[in-house]
BASE-266626 format. One record per residue (C-alpha): residue number from 1; chain; x, z, y negated. Coordinates in pm, whole numbers, padded with zeros to 5 digits. Layout:
    i  ch       x       z       y
  NUM   A       X       Z       Y
...
//
This chain:
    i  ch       x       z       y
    1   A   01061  -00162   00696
    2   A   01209   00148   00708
    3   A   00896   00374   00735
    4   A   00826   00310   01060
    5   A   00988   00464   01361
    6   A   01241   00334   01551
    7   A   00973   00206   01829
    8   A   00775   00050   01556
    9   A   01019  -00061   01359
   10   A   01021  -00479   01332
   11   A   01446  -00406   01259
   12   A   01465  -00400   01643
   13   A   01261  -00652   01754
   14   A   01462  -00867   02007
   15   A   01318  -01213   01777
   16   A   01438  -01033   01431
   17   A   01797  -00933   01634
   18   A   01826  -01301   01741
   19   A   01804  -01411   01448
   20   A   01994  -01194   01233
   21   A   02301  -01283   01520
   22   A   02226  -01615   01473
   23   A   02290  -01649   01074
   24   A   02483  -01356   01065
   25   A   02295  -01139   00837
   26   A   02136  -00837   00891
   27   A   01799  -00753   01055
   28   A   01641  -00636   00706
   29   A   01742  -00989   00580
   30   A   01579  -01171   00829
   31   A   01233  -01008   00793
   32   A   01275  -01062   00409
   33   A   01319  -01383   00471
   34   A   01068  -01440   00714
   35   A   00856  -01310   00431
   36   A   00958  -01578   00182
   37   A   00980  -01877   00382
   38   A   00588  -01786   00504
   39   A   00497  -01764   00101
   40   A   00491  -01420   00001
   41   A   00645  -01227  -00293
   42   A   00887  -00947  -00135
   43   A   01012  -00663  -00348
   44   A   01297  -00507  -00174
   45   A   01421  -00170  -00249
   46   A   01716   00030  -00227
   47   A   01939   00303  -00293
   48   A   02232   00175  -00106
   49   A   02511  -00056  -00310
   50   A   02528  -00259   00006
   51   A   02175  -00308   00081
   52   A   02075  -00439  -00274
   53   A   02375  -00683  -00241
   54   A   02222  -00798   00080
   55   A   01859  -00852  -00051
   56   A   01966  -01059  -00312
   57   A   02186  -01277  -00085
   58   A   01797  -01430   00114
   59   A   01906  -01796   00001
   60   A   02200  -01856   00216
   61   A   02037  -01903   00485
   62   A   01703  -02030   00609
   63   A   01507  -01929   00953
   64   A   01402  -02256   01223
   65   A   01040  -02295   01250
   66   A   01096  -02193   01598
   67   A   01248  -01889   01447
   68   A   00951  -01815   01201
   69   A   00706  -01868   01480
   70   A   00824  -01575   01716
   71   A   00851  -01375   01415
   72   A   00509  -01487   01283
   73   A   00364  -01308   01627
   74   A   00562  -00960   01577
   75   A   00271  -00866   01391
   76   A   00103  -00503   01474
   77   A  -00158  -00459   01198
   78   A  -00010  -00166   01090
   79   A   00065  -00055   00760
   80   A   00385   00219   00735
   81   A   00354   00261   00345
   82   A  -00026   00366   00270
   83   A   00052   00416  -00130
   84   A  -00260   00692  -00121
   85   A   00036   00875   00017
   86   A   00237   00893  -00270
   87   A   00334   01078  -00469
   88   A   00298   01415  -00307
   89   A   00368   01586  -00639
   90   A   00010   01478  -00783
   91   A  -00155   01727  -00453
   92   A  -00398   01451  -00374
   93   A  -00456   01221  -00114
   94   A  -00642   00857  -00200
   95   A  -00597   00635   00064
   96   A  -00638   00284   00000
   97   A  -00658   00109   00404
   98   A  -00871   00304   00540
//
């Protein structure tokens, strides 16, 4: 989520900031959310105290379906973490979407 720029970023999508007013949690939260509810396995990660707090608190809350559905469209077919990218330290580049 973070990869992106700010125009690109889902965290300030006006659907994801309804939401996360709504339920009172934080942007990040709703998206992971989003991402359970529709069936998926999420791995969050973190180097911030309060952030991993956050992801692990996904199960006090749950979106509408009218919620899901706006989110459900938010979709740009983009991908912001191309692992052929990383690491830089092994001086190669093996990109896996193209």
């Amino acid at each position: 989520m973070g990869s992106a720029s700010m125009e690109e970023s889902p965290l300030h999508e006006p659907a994801v900031l309804a939401a996360a007013n709504t339920h009172s949690v934080s942007p990040g939260q709703v998206l992971l959310r989003w991402g359970l509810q529709s069936g998926c396995g999420v791995i969050p990660k973190s180097s911030k105290v309060a952030r991993i707090k956050e992801n692990l608190d996904l199960f006090s809350f749950v979106l509408t379906p009218n919620e899901m559905a706006k989110l459900a469209v938010l979709d740009k077919n983009k991908r912001f973490n191309d692992p052929g990218d990383f690491p830089p330290s092994m001086n190669s580049f093996c990109p896996i979407f193209d």
